[in-house]
C-alpha positions as CSV (number, residue, x, y, z in Angstrom):
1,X,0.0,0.0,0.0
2,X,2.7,2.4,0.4
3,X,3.5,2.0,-2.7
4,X,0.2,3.6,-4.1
5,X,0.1,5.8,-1.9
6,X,3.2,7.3,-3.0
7,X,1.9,6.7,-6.3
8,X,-1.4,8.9,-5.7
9,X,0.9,11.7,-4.3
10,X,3.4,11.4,-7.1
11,X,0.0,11.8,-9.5
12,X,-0.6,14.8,-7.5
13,X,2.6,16.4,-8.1
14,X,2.7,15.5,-11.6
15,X,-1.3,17.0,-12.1
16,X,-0.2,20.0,-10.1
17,X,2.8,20.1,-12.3
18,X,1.5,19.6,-15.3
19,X,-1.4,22.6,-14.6
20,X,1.4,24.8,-13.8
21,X,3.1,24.0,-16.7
22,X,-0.1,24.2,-18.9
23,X,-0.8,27.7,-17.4
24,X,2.6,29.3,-17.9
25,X,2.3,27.9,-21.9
26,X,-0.8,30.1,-21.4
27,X,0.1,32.9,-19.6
28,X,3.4,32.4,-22.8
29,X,0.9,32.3,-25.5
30,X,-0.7,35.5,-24.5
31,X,2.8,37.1,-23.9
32,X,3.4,36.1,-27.6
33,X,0.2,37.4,-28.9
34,X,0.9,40.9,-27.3
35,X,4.5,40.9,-28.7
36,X,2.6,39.4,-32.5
37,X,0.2,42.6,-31.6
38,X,3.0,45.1,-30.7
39,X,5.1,44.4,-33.6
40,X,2.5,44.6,-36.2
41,X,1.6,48.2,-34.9
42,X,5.5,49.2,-34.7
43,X,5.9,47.6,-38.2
44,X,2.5,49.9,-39.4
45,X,4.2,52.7,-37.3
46,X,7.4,52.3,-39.5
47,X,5.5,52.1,-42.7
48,X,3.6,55.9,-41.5
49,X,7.0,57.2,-40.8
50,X,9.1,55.8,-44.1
51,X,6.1,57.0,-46.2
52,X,6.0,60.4,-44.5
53,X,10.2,60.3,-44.8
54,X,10.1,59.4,-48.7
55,X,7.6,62.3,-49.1
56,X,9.6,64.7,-47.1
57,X,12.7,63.5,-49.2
58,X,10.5,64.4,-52.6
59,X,9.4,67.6,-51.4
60,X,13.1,68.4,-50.3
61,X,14.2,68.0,-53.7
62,X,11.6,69.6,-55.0
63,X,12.8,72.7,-53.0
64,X,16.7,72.4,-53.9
65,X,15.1,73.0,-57.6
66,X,13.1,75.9,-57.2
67,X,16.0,77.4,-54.8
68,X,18.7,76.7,-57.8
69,X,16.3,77.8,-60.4
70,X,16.1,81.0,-57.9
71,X,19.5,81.0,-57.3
72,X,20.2,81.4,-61.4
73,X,17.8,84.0,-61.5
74,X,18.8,86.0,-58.9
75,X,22.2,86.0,-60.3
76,X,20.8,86.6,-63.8
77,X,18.5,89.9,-62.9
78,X,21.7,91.2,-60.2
79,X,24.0,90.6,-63.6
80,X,21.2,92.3,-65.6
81,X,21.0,95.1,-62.8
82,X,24.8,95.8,-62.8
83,X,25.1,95.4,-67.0
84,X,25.6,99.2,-67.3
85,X,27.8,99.5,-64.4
86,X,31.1,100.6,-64.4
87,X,33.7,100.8,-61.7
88,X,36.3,103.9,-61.8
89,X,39.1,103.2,-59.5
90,X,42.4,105.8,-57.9
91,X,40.2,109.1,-58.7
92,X,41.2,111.6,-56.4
93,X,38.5,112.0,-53.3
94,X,38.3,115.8,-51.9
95,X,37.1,116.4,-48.7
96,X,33.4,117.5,-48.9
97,X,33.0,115.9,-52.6
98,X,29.7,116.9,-54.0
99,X,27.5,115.2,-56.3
100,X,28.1,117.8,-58.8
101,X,32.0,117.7,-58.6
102,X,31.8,114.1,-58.8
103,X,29.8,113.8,-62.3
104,X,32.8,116.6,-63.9
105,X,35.8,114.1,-62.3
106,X,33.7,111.3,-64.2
107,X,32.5,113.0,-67.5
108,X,36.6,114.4,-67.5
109,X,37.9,111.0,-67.1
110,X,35.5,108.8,-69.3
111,X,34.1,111.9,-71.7
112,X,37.1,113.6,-72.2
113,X,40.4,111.5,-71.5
114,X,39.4,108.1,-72.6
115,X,37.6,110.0,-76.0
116,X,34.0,108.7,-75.7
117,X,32.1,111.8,-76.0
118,X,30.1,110.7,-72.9
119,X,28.1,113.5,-71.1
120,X,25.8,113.9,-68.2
121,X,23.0,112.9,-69.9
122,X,24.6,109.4,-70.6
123,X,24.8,109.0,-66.4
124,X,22.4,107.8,-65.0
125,X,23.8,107.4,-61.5
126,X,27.1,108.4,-60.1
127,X,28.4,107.3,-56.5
128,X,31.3,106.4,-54.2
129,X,31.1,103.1,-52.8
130,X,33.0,101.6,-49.8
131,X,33.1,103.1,-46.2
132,X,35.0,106.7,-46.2
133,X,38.2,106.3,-43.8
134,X,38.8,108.7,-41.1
135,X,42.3,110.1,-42.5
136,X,40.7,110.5,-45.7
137,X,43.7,109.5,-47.3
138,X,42.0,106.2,-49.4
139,X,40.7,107.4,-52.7
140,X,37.3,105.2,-52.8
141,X,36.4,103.5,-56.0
142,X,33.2,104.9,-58.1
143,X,30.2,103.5,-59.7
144,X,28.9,104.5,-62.7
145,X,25.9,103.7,-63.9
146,X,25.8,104.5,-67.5
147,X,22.4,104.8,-70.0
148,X,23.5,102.1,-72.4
149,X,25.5,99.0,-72.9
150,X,26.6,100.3,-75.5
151,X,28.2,103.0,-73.8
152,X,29.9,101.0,-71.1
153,X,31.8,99.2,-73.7
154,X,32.9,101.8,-75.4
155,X,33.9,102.8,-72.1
156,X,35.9,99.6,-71.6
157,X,37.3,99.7,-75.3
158,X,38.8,103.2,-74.3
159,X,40.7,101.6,-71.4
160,X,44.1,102.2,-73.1
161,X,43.7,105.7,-73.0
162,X,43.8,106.1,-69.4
163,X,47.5,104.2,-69.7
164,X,50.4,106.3,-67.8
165,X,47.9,107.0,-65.2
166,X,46.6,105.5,-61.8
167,X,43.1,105.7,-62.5
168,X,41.6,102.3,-64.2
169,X,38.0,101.2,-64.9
170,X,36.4,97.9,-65.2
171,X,32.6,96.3,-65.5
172,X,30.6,96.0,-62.2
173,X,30.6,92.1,-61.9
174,X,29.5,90.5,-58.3
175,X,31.5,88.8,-56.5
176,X,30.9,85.3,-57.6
177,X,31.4,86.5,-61.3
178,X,34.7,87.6,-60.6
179,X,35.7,83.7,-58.8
């Protein structure tokens, strides 16, 4: 009889066992079914957020066009701007320098020296440019805005003539022009 006794308990602690086991399998399955669950939504999550990334990506593109197609015609409409432009450079700067006495150094130096026949009615706009120094000993250049293209290189063409003296004159370009 001992012998089934120890038999019934051994049943016992096999059933008992055996429910625990069943019930952590269970409990497992469940586990595994939240995990299936939580994937799938970070897997639809990550499909949201590549879609949302390839779009951005299209749309980023998209804007580096429009800003080089900007770029190009900024550039174009600044070159466009400055085509009349010309830049007279080492022409003496008085103290007090007045519009007026300004145009006559110009119309002497382009009119007169370089032989173009260019008057005041051919300027449209006449100005120093650059910061005026203190000691007033810097001479700053001089932008010239002529009427015509024309005129500007006829300006240029005259060049030599201003040869044996310190004063040159070239186009207005911008500064990535010039690189």
């Amino acid at each position: 009889m001992p012998d089934s006794v120890h038999e019934q308990i051994s049943s016992l602690d096999i059933m008992h066992l055996l429910n625990d086991i069943k019930s952590k399998i269970d409990k497992n399955a469940i586990d595994m079914s939240e995990v299936k669950n939580s994937l799938s939504q970070t897997n639809s999550n990550l499909e949201k957020i590549i879609t949302e990334h390839n779009v951005l990506r299209d749309e980023i593109i998209n804007l580096r066009e429009v800003v080089n197609k900007q770029e190009k015609e900024i550039k174009f409409l600044k070159n466009r701007f400055k085509e009349n432009n010309l830049i007279i450079y080492k022409v003496n700067e008085p103290d007090n320098e007045t519009y007026e006495a300004l145009e006559e150094a110009v119309i002497n130096i382009i009119g007169l020296q370089m032989e173009t026949g260019i008057d005041s009615s051919d300027i449209i706009r006449i100005k120093r440019i650059g910061i005026k120094t203190k000691t007033g000993n810097k001479n700053r250049p001089i932008l010239v805005k002529l009427a015509t293209f024309k005129m500007m290189i006829q300006v240029l063409k005259n060049g030599k003539k201003l040869a044996g003296s310190n004063i040159s004159v070239t186009p207005d370009f911008s500064a990535e022009d010039i690189v």
